[in-house]
MMTF fields as JSON, N, C-alpha, C and O atoms, coordinates in Angstrom:
{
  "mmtfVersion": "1.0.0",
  "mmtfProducer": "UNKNOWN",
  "numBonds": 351,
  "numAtoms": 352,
  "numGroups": 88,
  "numChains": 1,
  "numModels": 1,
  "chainsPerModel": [1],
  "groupsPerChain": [88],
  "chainIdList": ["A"],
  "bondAtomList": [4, 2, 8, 6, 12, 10, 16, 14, 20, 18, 24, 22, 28, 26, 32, 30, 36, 34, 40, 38, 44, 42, 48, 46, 52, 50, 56, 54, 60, 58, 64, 62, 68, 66, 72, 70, 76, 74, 80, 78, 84, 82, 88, 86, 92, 90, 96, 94, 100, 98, 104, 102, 108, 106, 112, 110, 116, 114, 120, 118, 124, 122, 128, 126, 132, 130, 136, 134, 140, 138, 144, 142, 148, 146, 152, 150, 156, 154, 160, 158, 164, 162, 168, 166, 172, 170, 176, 174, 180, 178, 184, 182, 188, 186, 192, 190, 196, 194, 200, 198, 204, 202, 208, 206, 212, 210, 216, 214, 220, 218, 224, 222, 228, 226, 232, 230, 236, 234, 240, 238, 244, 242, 248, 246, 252, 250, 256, 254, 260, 258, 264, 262, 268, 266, 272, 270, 276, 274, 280, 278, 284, 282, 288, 286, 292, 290, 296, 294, 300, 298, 304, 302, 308, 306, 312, 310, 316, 314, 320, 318, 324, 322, 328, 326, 332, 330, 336, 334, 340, 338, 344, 342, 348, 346],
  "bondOrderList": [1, 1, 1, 1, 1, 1, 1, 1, 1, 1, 1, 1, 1, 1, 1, 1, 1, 1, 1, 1, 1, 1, 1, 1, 1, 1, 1, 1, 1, 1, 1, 1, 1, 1, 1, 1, 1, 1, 1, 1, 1, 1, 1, 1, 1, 1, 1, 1, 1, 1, 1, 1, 1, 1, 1, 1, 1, 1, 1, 1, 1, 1, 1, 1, 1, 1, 1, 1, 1, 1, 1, 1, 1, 1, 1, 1, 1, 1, 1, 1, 1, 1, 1, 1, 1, 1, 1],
  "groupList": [{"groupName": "UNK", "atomNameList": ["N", "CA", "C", "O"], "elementList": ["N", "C", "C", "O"], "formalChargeList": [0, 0, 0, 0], "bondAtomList": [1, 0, 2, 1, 3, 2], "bondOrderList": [1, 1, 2], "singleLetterCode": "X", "chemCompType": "L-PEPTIDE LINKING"}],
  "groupTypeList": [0, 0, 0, 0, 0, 0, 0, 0, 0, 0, 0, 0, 0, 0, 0, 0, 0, 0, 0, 0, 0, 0, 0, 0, 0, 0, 0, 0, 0, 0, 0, 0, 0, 0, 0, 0, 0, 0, 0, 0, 0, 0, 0, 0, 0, 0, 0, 0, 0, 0, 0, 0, 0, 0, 0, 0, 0, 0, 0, 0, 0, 0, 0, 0, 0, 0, 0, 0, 0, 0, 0, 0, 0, 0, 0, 0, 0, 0, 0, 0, 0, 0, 0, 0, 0, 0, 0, 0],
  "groupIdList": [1, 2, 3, 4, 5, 6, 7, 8, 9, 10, 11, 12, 13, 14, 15, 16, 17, 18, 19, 20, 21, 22, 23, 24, 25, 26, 27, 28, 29, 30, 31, 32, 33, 34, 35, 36, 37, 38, 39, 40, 41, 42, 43, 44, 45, 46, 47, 48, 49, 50, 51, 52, 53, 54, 55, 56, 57, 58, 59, 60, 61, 62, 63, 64, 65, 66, 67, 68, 69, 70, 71, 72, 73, 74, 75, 76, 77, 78, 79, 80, 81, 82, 83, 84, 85, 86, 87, 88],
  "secStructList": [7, 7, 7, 7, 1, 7, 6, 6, 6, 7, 7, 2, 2, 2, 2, 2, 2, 2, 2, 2, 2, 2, 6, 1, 6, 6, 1, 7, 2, 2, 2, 2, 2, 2, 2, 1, 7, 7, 7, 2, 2, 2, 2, 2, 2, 2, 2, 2, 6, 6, 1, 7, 2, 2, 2, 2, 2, 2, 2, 2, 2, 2, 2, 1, 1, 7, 1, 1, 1, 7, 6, 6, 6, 1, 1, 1, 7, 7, 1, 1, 1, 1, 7, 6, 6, 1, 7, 7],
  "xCoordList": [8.118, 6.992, 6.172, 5.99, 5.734, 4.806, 3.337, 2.982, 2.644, 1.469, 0.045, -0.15, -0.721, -1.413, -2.663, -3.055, -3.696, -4.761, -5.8, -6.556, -6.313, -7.17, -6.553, -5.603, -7.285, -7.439, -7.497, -7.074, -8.349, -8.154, -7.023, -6.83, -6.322, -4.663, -4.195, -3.504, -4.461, -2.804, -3.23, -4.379, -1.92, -1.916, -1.891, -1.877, -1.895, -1.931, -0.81, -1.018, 0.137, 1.412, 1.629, 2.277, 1.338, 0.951, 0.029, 0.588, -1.13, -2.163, -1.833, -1.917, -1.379, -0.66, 0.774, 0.983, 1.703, 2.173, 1.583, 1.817, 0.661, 0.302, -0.51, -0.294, -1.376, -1.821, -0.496, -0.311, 0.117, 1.047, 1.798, 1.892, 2.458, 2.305, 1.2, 1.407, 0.256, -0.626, -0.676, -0.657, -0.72, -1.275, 0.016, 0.319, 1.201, 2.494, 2.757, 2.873, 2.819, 2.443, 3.709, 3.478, 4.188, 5.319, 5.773, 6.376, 5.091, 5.145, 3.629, 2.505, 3.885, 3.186, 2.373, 2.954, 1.518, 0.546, 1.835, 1.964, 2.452, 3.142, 4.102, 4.317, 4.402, 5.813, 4.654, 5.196, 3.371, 2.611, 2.078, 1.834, 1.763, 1.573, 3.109, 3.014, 4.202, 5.375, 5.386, 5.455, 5.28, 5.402, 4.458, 4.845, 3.367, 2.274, 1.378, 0.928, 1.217, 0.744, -0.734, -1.715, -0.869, -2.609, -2.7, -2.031, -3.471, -3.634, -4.379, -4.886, -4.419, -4.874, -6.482, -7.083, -6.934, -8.362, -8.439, -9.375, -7.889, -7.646, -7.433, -8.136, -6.213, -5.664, -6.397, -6.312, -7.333, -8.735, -10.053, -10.891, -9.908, -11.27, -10.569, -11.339, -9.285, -8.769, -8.63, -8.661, -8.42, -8.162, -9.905, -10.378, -10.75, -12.085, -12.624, -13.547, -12.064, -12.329, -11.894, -12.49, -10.712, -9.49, -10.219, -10.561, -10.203, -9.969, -11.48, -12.491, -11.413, -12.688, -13.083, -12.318, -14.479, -15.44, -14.196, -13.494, -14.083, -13.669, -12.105, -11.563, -11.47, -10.296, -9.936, -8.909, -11.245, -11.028, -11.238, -10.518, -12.275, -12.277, -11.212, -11.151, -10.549, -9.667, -8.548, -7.752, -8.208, -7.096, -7.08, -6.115, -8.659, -8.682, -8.984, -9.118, -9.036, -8.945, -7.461, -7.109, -6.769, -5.369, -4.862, -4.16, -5.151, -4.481, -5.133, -4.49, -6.271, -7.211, -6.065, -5.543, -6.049, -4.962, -3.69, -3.086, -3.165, -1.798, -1.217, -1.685, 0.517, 0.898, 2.113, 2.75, 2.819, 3.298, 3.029, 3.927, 1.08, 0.848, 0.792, 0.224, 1.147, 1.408, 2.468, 2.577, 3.251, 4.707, 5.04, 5.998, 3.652, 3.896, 3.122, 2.714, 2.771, 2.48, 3.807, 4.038, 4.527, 5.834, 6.735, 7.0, 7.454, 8.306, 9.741, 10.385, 10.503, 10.753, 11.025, 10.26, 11.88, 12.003, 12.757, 13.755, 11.98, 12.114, 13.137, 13.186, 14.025, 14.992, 14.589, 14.658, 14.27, 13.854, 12.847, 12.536, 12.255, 10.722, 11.121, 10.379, 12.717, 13.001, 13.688, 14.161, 13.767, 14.539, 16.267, 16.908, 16.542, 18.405, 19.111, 20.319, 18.278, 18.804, 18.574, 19.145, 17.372, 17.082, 18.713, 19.551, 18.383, 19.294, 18.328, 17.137, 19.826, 19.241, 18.726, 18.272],
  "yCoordList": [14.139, 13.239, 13.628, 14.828, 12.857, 12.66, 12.389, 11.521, 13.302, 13.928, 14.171, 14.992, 12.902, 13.065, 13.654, 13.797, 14.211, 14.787, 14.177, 14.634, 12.976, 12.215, 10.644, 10.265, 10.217, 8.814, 8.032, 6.937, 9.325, 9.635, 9.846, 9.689, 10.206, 10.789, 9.692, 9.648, 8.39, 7.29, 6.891, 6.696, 6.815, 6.066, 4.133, 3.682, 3.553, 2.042, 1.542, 0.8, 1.857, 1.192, 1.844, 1.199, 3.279, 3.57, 2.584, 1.855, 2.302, 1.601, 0.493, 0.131, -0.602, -1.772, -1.695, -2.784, -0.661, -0.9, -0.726, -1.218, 0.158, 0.567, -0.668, -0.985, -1.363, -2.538, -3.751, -4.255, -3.799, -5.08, -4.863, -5.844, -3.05, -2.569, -3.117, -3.732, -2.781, -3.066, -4.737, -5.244, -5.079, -7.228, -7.369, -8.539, -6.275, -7.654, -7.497, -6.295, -7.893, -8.208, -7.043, -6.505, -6.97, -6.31, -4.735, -4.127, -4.199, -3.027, -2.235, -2.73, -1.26, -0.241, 0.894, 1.796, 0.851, 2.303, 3.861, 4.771, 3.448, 4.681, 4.515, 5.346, 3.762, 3.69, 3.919, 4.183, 3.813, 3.897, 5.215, 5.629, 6.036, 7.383, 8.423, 9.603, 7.819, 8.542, 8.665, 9.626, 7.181, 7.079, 8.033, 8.895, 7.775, 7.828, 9.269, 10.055, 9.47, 10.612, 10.028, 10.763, 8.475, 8.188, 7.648, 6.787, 8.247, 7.729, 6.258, 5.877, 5.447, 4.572, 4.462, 3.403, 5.523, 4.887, 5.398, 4.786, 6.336, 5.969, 4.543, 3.952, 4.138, 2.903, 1.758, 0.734, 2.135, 0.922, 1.096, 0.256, 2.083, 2.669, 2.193, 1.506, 2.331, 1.524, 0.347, 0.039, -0.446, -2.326, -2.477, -3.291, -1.809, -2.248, -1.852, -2.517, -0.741, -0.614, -1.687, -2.072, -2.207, -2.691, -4.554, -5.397, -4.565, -6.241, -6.797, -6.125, -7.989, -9.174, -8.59, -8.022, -8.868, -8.759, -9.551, -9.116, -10.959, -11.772, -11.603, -11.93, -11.146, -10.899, -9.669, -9.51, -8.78, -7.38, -8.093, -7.79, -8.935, -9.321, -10.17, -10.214, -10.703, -11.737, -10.85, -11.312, -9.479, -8.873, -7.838, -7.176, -7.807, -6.549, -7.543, -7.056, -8.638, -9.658, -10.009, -10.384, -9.729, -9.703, -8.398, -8.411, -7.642, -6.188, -5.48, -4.43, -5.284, -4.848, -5.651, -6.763, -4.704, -5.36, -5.345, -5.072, -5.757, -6.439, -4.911, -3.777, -5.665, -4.441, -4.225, -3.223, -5.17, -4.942, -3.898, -3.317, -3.462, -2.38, -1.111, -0.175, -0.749, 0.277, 0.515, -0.085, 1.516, 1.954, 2.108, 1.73, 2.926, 3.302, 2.278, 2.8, 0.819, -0.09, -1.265, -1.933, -0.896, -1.75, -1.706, -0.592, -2.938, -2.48, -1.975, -1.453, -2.012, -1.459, -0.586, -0.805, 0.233, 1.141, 0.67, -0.05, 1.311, 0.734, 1.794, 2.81, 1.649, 3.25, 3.117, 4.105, 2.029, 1.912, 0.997, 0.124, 1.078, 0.143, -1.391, -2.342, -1.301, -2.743, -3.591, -3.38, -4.798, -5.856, -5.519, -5.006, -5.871, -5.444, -6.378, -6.384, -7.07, -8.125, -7.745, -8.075, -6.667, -6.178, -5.068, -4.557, -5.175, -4.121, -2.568, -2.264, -1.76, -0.169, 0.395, 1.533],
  "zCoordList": [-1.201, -1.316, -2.538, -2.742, -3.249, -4.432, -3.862, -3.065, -4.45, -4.058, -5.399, -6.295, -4.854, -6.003, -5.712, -4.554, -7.298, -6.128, -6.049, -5.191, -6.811, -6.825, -7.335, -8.021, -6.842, -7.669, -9.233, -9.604, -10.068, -11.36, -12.088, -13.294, -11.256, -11.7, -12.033, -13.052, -11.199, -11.442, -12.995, -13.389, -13.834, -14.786, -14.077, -12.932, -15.303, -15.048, -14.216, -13.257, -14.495, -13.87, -12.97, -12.146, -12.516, -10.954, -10.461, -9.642, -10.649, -9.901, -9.914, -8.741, -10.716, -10.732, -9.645, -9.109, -9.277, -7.962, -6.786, -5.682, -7.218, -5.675, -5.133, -3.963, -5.825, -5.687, -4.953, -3.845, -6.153, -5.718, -4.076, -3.338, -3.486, -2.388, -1.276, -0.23, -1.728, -0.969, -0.447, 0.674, -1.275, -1.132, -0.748, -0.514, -0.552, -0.088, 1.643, 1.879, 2.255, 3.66, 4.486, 5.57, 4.194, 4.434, 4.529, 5.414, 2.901, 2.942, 3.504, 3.421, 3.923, 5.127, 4.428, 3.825, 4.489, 4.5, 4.24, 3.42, 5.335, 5.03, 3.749, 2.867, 3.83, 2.633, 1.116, 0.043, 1.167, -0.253, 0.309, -0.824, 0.939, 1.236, 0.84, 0.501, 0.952, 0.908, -0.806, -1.572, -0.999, -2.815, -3.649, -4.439, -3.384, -4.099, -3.5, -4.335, -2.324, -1.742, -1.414, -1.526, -0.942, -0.819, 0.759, 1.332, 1.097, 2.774, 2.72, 1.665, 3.926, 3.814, 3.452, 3.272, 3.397, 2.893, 1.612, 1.098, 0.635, -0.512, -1.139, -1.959, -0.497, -0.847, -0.788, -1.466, 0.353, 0.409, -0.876, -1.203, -1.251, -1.823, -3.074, -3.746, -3.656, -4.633, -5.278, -6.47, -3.959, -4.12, -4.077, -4.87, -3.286, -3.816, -5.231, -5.701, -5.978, -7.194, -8.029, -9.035, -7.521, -8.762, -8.515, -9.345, -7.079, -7.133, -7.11, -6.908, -7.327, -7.37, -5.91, -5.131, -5.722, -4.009, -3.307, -2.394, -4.025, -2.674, -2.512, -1.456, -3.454, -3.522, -2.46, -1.8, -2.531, -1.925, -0.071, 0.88, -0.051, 1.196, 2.086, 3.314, 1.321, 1.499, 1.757, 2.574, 1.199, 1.29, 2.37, 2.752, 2.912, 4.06, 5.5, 6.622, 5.27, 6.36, 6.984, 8.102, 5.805, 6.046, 6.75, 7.761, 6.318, 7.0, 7.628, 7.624, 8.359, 9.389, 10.537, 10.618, 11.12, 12.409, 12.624, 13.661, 11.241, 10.969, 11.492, 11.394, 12.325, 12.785, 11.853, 12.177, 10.333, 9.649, 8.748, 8.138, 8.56, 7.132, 8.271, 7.708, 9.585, 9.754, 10.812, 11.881, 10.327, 10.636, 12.3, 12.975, 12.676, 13.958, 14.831, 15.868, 14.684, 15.145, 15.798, 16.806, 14.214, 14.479, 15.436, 15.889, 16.003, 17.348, 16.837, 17.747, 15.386, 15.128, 13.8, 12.861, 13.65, 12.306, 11.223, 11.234, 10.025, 8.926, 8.534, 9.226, 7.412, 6.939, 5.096, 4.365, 4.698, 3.408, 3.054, 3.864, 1.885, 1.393, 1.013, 0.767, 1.051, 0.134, 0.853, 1.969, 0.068, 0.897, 0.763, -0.154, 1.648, 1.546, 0.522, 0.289, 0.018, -1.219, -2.132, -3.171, -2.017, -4.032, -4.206, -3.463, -5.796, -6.392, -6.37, -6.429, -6.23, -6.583, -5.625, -5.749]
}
């Protein structure tokens, strides 16, 4: 696991996935903690840095709850972050 020690650390194109991670409905808190080394309230304290107010609200309305952004909510297990259709 990749382990960062602040928030300061990510270059751009770290923070530009971890973002796009975040807003896609699918992938999980954990799978961006495994990548990246940021617990979920990092990851919140981020998209409120990065995104518009309403963008930030609109995106935590979505995932407050949702039992897709966390792993041990789901009924079942995931073995990888991607779709079985991507390459690599």
């Amino acid at each position: 696991m990749k382990t960062l020690k602040s928030l300061g650390s990510l270059n751009a194109a770290q923070t530009d996935r971890i973002i796009q991670m975040a807003w896609e409905d699918r992938t999980t808190f954990d799978a961006i903690r495994e990548q990246f080394g940021l617990e979920p309230g990092e990851v919140i304290k981020l998209m409120r840095s990065k995104l518009k107010p309403n963008s930030f609200r609109l995106w935590r309305e979505r995932t407050v709850g949702r039992k897709t952004k966390h792993l041990c909510k789901r009924g079942f297990t995931v073995g990888r972050f991607r779709c079985p259709n991507q390459r690599g």
